[in-house]
C-alpha positions in Angstrom: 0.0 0.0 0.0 2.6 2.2 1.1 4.7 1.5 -2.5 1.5 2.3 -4.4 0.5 5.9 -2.5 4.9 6.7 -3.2 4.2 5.6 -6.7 0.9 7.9 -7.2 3.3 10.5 -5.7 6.0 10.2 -8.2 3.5 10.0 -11.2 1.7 13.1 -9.7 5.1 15.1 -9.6 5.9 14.3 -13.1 2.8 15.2 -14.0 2.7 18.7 -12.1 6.6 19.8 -13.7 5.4 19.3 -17.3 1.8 20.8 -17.0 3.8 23.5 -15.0 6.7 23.6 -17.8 4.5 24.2 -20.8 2.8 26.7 -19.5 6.0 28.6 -18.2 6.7 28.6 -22.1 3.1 30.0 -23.5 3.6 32.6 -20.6 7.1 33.6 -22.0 5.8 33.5 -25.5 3.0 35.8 -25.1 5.5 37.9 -22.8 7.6 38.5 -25.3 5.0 39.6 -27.9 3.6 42.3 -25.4 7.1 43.6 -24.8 10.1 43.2 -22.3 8.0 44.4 -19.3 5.3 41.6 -19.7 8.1 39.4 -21.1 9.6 40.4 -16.9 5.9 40.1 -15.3 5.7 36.7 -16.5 9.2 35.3 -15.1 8.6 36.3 -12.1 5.4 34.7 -12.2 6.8 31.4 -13.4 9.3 31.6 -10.8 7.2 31.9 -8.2 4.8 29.2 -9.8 8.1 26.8 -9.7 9.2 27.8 -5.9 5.1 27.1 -5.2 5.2 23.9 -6.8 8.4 22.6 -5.1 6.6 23.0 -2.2 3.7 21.1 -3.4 5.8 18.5 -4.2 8.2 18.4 -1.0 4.8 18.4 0.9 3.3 15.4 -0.8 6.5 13.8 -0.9 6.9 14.0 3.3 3.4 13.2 3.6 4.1 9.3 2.5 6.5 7.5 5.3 10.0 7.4 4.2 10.3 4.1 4.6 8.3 3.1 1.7 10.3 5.8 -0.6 13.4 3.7 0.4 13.3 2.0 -3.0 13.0 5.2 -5.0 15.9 6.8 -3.5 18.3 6.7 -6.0 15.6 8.4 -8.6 14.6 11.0 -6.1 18.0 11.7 -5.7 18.5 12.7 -9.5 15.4 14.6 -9.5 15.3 18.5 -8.5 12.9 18.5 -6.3 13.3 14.8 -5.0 17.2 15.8 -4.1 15.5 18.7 -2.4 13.1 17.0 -0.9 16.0 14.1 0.5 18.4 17.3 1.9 15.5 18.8 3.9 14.9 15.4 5.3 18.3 15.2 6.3 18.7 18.6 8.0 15.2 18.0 10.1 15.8 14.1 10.9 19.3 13.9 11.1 20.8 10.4 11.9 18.2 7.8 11.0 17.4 9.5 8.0 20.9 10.1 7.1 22.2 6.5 7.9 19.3 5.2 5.2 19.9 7.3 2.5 23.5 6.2 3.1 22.9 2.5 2.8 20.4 2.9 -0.4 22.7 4.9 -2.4 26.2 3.8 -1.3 26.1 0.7 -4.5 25.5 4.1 -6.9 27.7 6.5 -5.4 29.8 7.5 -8.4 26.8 7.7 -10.4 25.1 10.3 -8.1 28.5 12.3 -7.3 28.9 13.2 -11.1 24.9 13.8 -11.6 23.8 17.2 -11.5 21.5 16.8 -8.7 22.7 14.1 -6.8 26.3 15.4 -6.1 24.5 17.5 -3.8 23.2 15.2 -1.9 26.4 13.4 -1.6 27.9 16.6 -0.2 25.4 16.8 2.3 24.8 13.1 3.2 28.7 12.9 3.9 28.8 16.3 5.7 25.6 15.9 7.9 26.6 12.2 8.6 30.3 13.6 9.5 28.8 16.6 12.1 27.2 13.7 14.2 30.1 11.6 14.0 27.8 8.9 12.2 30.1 8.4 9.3 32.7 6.4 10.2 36.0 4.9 8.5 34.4 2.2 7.4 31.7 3.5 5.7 34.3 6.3 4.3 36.3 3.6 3.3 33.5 1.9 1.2 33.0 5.1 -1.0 36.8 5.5 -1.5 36.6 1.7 -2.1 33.8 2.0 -5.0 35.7 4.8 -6.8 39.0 3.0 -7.3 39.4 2.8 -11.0 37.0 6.2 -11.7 38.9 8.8 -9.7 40.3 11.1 -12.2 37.1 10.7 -14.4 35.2 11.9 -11.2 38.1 14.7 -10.7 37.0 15.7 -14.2 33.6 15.6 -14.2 31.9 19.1 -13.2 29.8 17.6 -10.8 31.9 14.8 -9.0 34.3 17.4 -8.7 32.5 18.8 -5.6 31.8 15.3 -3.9 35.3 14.0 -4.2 36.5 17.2 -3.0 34.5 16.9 0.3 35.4 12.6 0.7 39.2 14.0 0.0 38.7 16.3 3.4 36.7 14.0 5.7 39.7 11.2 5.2 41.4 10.4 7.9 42.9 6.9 7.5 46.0 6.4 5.9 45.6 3.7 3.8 42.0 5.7 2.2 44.1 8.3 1.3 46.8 6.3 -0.1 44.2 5.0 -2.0 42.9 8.1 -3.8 46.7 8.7 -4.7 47.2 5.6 -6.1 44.5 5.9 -8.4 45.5 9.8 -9.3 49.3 9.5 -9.2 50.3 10.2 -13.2 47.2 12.2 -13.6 48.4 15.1 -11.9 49.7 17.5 -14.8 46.3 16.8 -16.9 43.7 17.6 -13.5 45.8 20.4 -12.9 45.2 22.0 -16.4 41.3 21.0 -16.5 38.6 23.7 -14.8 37.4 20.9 -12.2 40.7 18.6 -11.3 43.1 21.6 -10.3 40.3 21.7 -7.2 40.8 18.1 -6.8 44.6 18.9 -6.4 44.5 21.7 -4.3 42.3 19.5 -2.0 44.9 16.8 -1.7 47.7 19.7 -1.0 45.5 20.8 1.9 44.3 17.9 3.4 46.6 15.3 3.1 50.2 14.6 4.5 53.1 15.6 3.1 53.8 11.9 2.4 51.0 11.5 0.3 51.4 15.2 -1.7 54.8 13.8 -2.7 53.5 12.6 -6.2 51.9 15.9 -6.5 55.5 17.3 -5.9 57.4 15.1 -8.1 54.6 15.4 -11.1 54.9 18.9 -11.0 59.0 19.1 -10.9 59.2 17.2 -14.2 56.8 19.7 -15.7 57.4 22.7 -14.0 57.5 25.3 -17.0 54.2 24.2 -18.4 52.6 24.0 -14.7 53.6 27.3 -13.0 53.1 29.3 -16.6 49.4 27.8 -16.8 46.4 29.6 -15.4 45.4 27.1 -13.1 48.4 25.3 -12.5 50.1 28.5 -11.2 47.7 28.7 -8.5 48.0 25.0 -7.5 52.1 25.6 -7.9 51.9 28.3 -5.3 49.7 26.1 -3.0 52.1 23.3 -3.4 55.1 25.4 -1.6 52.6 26.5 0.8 51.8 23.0 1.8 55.5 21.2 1.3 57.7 20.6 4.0 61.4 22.1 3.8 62.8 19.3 1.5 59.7 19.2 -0.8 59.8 23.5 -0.9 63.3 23.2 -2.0 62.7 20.1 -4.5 60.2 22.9 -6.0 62.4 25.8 -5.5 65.5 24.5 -7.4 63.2 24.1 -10.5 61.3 27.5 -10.4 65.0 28.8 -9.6 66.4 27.1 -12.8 63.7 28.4 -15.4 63.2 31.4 -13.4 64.1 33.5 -16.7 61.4 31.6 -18.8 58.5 31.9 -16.2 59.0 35.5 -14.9 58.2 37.0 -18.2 55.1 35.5 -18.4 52.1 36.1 -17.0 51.1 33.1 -14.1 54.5 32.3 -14.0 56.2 35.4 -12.6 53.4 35.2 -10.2 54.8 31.4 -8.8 58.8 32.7 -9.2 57.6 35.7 -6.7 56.2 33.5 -4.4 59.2 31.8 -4.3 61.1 34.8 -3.6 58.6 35.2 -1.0 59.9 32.2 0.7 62.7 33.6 1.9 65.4 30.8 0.8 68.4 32.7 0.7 69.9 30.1 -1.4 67.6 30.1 -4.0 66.9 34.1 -3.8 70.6 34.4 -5.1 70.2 31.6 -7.7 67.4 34.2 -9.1 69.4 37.3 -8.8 72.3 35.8 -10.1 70.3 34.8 -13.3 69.1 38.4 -13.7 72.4 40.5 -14.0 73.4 41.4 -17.6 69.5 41.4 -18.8 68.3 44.3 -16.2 67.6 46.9 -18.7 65.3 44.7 -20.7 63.5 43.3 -17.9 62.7 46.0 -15.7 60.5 47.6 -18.7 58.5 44.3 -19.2 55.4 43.9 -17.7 55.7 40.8 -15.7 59.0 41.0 -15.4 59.5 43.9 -13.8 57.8 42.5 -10.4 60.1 40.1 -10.2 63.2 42.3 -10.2 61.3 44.3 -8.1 60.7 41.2 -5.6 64.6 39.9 -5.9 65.7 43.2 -5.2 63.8 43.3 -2.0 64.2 39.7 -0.9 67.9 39.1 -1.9 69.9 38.6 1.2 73.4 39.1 -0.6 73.9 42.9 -0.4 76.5 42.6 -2.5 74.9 41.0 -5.0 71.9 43.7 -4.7 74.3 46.4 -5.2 75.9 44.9 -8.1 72.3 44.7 -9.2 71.4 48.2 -8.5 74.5 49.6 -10.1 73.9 47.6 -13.7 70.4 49.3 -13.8 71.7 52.8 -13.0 74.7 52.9 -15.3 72.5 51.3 -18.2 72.6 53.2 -21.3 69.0 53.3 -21.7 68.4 54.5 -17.7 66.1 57.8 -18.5 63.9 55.2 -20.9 63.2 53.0 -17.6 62.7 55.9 -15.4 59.9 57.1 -17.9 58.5 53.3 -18.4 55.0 52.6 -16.5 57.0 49.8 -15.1 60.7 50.3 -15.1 59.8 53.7 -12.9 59.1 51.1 -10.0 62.1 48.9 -10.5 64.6 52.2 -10.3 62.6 53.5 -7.0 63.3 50.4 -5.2 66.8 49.7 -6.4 66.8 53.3 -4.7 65.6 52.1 -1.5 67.7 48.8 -1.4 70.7 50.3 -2.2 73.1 50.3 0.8 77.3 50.4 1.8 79.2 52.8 -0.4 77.4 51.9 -3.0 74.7 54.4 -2.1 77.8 57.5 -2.7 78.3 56.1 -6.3 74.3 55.9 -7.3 74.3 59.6 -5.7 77.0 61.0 -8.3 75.7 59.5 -11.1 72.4 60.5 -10.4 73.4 63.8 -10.1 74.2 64.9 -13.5 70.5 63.5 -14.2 68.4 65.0 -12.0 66.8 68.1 -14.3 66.1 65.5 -17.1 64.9 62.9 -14.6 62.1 65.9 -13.0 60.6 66.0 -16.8 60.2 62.8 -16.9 56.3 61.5 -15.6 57.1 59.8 -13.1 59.6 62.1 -11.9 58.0 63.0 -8.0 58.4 59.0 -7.2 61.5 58.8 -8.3 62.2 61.9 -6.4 60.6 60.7 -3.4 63.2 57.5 -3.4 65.9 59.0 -3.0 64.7 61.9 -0.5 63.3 58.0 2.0 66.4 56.7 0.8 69.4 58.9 0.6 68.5 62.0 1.9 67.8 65.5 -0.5 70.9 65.8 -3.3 69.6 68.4 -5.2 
């Protein structure tokens, strides 16, 4: 009996959406032949015809015992309203609810977390059951189990992008998460490129050991050019350091250091060799500002470039080096054409600032002769400014 009234239920619902749907689209017809602020009455209208029918249907749904919709969970769960319905059932009944759904749907988890609807649901089944400390490592275990084989295909997929995101951060067993990077290790360079498995990557980088991000590390060593000068992978490059341990930050550092030329003229990659500058590795830092004497005057007037110098300048521990640095930029032939770049004007302020020793006396006469062609230039107060904070007033 109770099967039948869920069935009538179901039929009814179907019913409702498409009566309700075809109508929706002679409204918007004759909206649009009476103009755009009928064509606007009417939306609103069929909106608020849609949020009245959810309703309907959440009401007739709860009005049947759940117990008899057991069997039709899985097709509830790909419906709108009937994932709706099941997440509403979950925030008011909590445990029993939640521990049902779980067993009905746990033999077509991989189908639900890449379905529009049901991804949701999976999201909220494995949250809700985690807050009441219902889901436990064994039932954990038997998703991760089910998805071996279909990870990165899940990692891709728009939808199951968002549920394996949330299993990656409830895992707390060892051998589950050894699992998921079994199944993604030689992956990593093509979900880091796609729209939905960079997440999937950053996830792993901020959940898991640093053990088990060491395939992450080592993927993205090998192909460290392509990675840190892509849009997505730069971001996931720059979460990698954040997340590595001293030896894995400087297995990374050594290769941003080493095609440090390539990546800071382009525009994610300058982005992951300033981060890296940020790091403070005073081995490393030097590497970098080692590689930029002799090409100065040509990268402090690029655009990405520029920040970088900028950064090295700031962060390079080697004062020596820094004033080396400092003077190559000042004696350049083409000086007054950086000074008057939108760019390079930043670069000479703070090789004004860093400048320090002695070294500060020979920037000051050479300078000198400069200063009236330097105040027509039109950055000409910032660069003024510099040398006031950094060297006191010489003219």
């Amino acid at each position: 009996m109770n099967n039948a009234n869920s069935n009538v239920v179901n039929h009814t619902a179907v019913s409702t959406v498409t009566s309700n749907t075809n109508h929706s689209n002679s409204g918007n017809t004759r909206g649009s032949n009476n103009g755009n602020r009928n064509h606007s009455n009417n939306r609103k209208n069929n909106n608020n015809a849609s949020r009245k029918h959810e309703k309907e249907i959440i009401s007739k749904l709860s009005s049947v015992p759940f117990e008899s919709l057991k069997s039709q969970i899985i097709d509830l769960s790909t419906d709108q309203f009937g994932c709706r319905f099941l997440q509403k059932k979950l925030e008011d009944e909590g445990q029993a609810i939640g521990l049902i759904i779980f067993e009905e749907t746990k033999d077509k988890i991989i189908d639900l977390m890449m379905d529009p609807f049901g991804n949701y649901l999976v999201q909220k089944l494995l949250t809700h059951l985690n807050l009441l400390t219902h889901l436990n490592d064994k039932q954990l275990g038997a998703i991760v189990d089910k998805c071996i084989g279909r990870f990165p295909a899940i990692a891709l997929n728009q939808h199951g992008t968002r549920a394996l995101q949330e299993i990656i951060q409830l895992v707390k067993v060892d051998s589950q998460a050894k699992i998921i990077v079994e199944n993604l290790r030689g992956t990593v360079v093509s979900l880091i490129r796609d729209l939905n498995g960079n997440h999937v990557i950053a996830k792993i980088l901020a959940c898991f050991n640093h053990e088990n991000i060491q395939f992450i590390i080592d993927e993205i060593s090998v192909e460290t050019v392509s990675i840190a000068s892509h849009k997505h992978g730069c971001c996931v490059f720059q979460k990698s350091m954040d997340n590595a341990n001293d030896t894995q930050l400087f297995q990374l550092g050594s290769k941003i250091a080493e095609h440090s030329m390539i990546l800071m003229k382009n525009q994610f990659g300058n982005y992951v060799v300033q981060h890296l500058i940020e790091k403070d590795l005073p081995v490393l830092n030097n590497i970098i500002a080692e590689k930029l004497a002799g090409s100065l005057p040509d990268l402090s007037i690029q655009k990405y470039a520029s920040n970088v110098v900028e950064k090295c300048l700031k962060y390079c521990s080697n004062l020596e080096l820094v004033n080396k640095l400092v003077i190559e930029i000042i004696l350049c032939s083409n000086l007054m054409d950086i000074i008057k770049d939108s760019y390079g004007n930043y670069v000479v302020q703070t090789a004004l600032e860093v400048v320090n020793g002695d070294c500060k006396n020979k920037v000051i006469e050479i300078l000198k002769p400069k200063l009236p062609y330097i105040r027509a230039t039109p950055y000409s107060k910032k660069i003024e400014q510099s040398i006031d904070r950094s060297m006191g007033t010489i003219y």
